[in-house]
N, C-alpha and C positions, 0 to 999 in steps of 0.2 A: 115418682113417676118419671122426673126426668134422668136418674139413672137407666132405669129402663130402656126408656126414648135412646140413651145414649148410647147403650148394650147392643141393643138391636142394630144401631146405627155402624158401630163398629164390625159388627157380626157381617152386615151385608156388604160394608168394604173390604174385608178379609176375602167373602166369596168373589166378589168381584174382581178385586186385585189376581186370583189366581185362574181366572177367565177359563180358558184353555191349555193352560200352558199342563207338558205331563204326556204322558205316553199312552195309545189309545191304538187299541184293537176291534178288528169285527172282521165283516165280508164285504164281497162286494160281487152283486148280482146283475148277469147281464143276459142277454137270450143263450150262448153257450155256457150258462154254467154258475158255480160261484167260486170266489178267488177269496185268499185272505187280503186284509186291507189292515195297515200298518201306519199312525202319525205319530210323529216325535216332534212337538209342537211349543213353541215357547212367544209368550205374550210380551209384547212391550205396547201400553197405550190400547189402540184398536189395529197394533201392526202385530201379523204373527207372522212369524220365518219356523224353519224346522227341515224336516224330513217327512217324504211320503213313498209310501209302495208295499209291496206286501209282507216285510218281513224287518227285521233289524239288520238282514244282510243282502237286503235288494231292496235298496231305497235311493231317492233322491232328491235332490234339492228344491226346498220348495222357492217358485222365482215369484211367487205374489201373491200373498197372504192379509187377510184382514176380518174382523171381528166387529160387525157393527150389529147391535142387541144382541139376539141371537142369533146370528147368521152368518155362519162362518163362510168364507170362500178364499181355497189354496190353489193353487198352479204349480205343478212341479212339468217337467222336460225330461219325460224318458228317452228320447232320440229327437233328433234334428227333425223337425218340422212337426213334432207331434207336442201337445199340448193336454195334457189332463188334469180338468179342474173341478175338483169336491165341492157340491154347494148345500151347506149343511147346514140343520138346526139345533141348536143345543139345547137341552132339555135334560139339566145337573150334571148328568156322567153319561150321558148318551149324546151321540152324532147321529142322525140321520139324514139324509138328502139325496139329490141326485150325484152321477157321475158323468162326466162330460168329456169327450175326447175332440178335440178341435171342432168347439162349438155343439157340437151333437151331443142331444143327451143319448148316453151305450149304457145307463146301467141305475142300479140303487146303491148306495151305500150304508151300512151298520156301525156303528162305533163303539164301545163302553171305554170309560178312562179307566186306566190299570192303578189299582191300589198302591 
């Protein structure tokens, strides 16, 4: 029994330890439309840094990332004065939540982590 206990125990620090971190695709819906949505995301602790935007070659820097249970929330700065923040729930290899463009929720977002 206590091998077990300790299998399991390991098993859920292995998933844990890998949080978020990993490259993660979907959409992202607003009243005009939907957009792809793009994170290249890497965990340290409940701090995540990375890359967001909609592609691997129109992305940007994320300026404040964090992982508390499951509730992701990133900030990246596509232009001077504008602010877009992911508030997302994870749920194994799926993101969902809102999208927020200087404080106003503009959108939903979809995510699945990439194999």
């Amino acid at each position: 029994m206590r091998t077990i206990v300790a299998c399991l125990f390991l098993a859920a620090t292995a998933l844990a330890a890998n949080g978020v971190t990993g490259k993660w695709r979907g959409t992202i819906t607003t009243d005009n439309g939907q957009m792809p949505a793009y994170l290249a995301l890497e965990q340290s602790g409940d701090k995540v840094t990375g890359l967001a935007g909609g592609s691997e070659k129109m992305v940007f820097k994320i300026t404040e990332g964090s992982l508390k249970g499951d509730r992701l929330t990133v900030a990246a700065s596509p232009a001077e004065g504008t602010v877009l923040r992911f508030l997302l729930k994870l749920d194994g290899d799926s993101l969902e939540g809102d999208l927020e463009e200087n404080g106003n929720v503009t959108g939903t977002a979809k995510l699945t982590r990439e194999n």
